[in-house]
N, C-alpha and C positions, 0 to 999 in steps of 0.2 A: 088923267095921267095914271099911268098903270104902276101898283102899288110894287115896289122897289122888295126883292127878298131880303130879312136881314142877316147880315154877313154869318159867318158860322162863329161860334163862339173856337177861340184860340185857348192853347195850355196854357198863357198865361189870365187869360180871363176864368180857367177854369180853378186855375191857383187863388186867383184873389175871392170868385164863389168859398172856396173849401176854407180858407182865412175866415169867411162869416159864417161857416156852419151851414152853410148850402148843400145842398143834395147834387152830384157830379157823377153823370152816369161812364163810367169804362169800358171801354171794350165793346160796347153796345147793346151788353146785359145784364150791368152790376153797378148799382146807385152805395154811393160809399159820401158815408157822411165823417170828420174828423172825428174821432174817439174823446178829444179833449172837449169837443164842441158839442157835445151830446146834451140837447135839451129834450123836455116831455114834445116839446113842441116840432123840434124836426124830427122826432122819433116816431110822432104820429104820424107825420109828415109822410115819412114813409113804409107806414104800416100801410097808411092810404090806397099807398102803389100797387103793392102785393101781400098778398096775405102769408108768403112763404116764411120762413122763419128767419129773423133776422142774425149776422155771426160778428163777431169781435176780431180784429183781426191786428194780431199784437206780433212784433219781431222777435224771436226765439229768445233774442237776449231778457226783454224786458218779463217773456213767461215765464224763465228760470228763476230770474228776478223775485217775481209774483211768487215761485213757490209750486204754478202747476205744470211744469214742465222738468225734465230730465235737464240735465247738462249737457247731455247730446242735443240738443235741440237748440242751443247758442244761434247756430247760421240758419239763414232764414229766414222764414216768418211762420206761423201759426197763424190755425182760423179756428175757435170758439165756437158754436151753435151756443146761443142765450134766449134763456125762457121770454115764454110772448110779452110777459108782465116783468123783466129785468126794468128796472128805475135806469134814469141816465143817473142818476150820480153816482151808481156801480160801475157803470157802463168808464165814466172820466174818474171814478179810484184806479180802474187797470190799467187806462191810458197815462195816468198821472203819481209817481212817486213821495210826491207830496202827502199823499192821501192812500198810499200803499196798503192793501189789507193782509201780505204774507203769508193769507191763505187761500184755498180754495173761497169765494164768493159766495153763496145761495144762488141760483139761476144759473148755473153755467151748464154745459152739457159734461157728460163724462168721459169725451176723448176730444184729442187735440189732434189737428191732422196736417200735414203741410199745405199750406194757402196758392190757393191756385195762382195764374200769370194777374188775370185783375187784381186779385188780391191783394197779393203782391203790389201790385201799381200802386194800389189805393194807400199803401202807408208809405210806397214812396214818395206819393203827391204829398203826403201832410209834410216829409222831410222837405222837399221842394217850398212849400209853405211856411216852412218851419214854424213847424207844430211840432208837438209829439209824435214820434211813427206809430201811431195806433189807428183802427179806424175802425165806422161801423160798416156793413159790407151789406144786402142787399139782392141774391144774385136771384136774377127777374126770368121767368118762363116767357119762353118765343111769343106769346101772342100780347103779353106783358111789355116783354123787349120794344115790339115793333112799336108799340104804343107813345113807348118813353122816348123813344128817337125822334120823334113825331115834336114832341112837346117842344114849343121853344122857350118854355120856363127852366130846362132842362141843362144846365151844360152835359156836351159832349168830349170826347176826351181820346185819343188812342191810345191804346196801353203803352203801342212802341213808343211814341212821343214822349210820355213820363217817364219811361227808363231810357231815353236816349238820353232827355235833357241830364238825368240825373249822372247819367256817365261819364257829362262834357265832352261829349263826340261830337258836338256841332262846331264849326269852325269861327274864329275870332277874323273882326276886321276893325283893321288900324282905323279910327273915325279921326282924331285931332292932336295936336301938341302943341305945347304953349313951355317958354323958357320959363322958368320959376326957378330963379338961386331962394340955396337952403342955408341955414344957419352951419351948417358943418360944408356945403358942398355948395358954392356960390355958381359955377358952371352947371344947372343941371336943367335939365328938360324932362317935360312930365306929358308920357303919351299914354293915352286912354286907349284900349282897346275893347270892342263890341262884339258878345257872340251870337251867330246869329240865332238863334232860339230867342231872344227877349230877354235871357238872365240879364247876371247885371257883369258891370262892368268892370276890366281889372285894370291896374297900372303900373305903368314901366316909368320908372327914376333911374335915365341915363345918365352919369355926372362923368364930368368930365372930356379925355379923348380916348374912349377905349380900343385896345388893339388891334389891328385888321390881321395878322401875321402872327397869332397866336390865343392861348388861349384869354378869355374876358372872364373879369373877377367880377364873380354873380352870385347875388342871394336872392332867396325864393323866401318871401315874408308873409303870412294871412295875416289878415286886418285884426288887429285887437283893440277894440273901441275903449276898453277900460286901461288898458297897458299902454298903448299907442297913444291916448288923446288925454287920457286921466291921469296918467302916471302911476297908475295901480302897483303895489307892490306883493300880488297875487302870484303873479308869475314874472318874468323878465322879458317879456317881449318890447315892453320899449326900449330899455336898453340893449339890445338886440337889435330892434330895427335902427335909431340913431349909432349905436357904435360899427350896423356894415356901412350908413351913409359916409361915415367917416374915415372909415377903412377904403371901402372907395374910394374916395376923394382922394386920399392917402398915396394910394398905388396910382395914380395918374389917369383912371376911367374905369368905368366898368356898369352895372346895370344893376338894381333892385326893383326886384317883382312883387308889387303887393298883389295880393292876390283876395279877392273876395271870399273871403271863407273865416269867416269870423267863430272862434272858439270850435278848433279842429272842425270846420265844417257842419256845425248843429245847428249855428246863429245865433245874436245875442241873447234873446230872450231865453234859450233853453243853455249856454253858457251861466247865466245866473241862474237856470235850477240846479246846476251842476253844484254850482258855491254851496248851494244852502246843503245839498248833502255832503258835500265837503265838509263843511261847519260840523255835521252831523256825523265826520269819523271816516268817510269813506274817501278814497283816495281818488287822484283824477280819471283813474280810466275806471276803478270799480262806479263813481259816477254818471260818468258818461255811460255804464252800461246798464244802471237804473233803470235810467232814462228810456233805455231802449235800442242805444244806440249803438256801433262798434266803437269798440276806445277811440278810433280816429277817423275823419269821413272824408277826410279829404282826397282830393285827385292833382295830380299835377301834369294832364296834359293838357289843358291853357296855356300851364308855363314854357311847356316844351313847344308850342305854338308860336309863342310871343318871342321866345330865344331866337327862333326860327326866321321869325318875319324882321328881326333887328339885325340878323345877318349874323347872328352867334351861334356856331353850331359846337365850340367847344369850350368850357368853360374850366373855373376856379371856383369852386363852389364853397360860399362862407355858408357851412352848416355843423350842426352835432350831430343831425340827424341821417342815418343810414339809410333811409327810407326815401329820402330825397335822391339822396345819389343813384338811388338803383331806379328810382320812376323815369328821371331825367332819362338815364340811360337807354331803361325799355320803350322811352318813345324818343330815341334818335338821337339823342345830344349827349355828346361824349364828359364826360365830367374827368377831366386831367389831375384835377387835385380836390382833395379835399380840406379847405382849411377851416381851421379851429375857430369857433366863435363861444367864447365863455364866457359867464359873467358873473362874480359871485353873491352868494346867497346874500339877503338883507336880513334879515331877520322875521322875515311873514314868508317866503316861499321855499323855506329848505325842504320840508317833504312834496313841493312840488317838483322843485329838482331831484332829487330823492327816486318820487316816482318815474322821471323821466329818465333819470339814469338805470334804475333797476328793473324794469318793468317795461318801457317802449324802446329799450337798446340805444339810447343817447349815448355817443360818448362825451362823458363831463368829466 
């Protein structure tokens, strides 16, 4: 029997590689390894490949961050050149705020340059992984190139594919529903929607009869595993998410979209490095941009998808957030009102609200 080719490796096989610190070749001539994941050993790994000189390739936020960048340089990304003999654990201080060195490094090169489209890619795969957006990069000469394609040790990757997924331009489908009464909303149904790319999955909490002949009372919720399931008093998202199911219920129907994008779209894991710098004085968005990241990552045209495929094209939108209304809007769903969703401070998240009111244009 004639030996079967095996399949091609997929974006998301090449996500769960760079999750272990795999070597994932883009574009189909730049191996980028995760910046947090930087060992002696996949470092040689890929010295192996080519003898070119290896780059760092860090989002503008987190170089300012660092110290070696201008404050112009915020949007973006930056590429590093770093000495042949740079250690990895220099390599995961720049990836990592944790371990922040505030200055220029030993090993690094003397200019910073804007990072090519792989480049690019390669730290938006980590965010897609959710890692750190940092990476090591790699980029391989044509006879090099042809070689690593070749490898099936190798994931492959196309750059468009990681900035599509990461843009949420792929479209969602409706997979299942199942009734599930709520302790505030006994009527509700809970429909899973699937995008096709492989992310993961978001969900719609229809309660109620909502209205065919006007606008529908909708809120757009991200997942907070600590606020949502823990009751965390960090910030107010469960109270938020349990007072729209109630407000809902309330008004006789309407819809809440939870939405996968857990801690403004960073993910859990890098949501709690957020806290510890938090702890450590800084506020949620100077955090978040530590980190690496824009104050907020998220997208909402899934949502504007899901509205869409539930036959709501004009809503009531329980938000504080401006930012919601104007995304809804730019991708087709008319937002008729906007209503107030407040909730007061407890005593552990006033300069969270704080900052959301001063700082991200919340109105509280």
């Amino acid at each position: 029997m004639a030996n079967r080719a095996a399949p091609s490796p997929t974006l998301d096989d090449a996500i769960t590689l760079f999750r272990r610190g795999e070597p994932v070749l883009l574009g189909g001539s730049v191996l980028a390894i995760a910046g947090e994941l930087a060992s002696e050993h996949n470092l040689a790994r890929l010295r192996q490949l080519s003898a070119r000189r290896l780059g760092v390739v860090l989002t503008g936020r987190r170089a300012v961050a660092l110290g070696i960048a201008p404050k112009d340089a915020m949007a973006g990304a930056v590429s590093i050149a770093i000495a042949a003999d740079l250690s990895a654990a220099v390599i995961r201080n720049l990836a990592d705020p944790a371990a922040s060195l505030g200055v220029e490094p030993p090993g690094l090169g003397p200019k910073l340059w804007p990072a090519n489209a792989a480049s690019v890619a390669a730290v938006t795969l980590a965010k897609l992984a959710a890692l750190l957006p940092a990476a090591v990069v790699l980029p391989l000469a044509p006879a090099e190139a042809a070689l690593a394609r070749r490898r099936p040790d190798l994931a492959k990757v196309d750059v468009g594919a990681v900035m599509q997924r990461h843009a949420a331009m792929t479209g969602l489908t409706l997979v299942t529903e199942a009734r599930v009464p709520l302790e505030d909303a006994e009527d509700a149904r809970l429909i899973a929607f699937r995008p096709g790319d492989g992310g993961p999955e978001h969900l719609a909490i229809v309660i109620g009869t909502p209205p065919t002949d006007g606008p529908v009372l909708v809120r757009l919720h991200s997942e907070c595993f600590t606020g949502d399931r823990l009751g965390s008093l960090r910030c107010d998202c469960g109270e938020q998410l349990r007072g729209a199911i109630s407000a809902i219920a309330e008004a006789g129907g309407g819809a809440l979209l939870y939405l996968a994008q857990e801690g403004r779209g960073i993910g859990l894991v890098n949501k709690l490095r957020a806290y510890q710098l938090q702890d450590a004085g800084f506020d949620t968005i100077d955090a978040n941009e530590q980190l690496g990241f824009d104050a907020d990552e998220r997208v909402y045209l899934p949502a504007a998808e899901m509205l869409r495929q539930l036959g709501f094209n004009a809503v009531r939108l329980l938000t504080n957030n401006p930012e919601k209304v104007a995304a809804l809007e730019r991708y087709g769903i008319a937002v008729i009102e906007r209503v107030a969703h407040v909730f007061p401070a407890n005593g552990h998240n006033e300069r969270y609200l704080r900052t959301k009111a001063t700082r991200s244009g919340h109105l509280l």
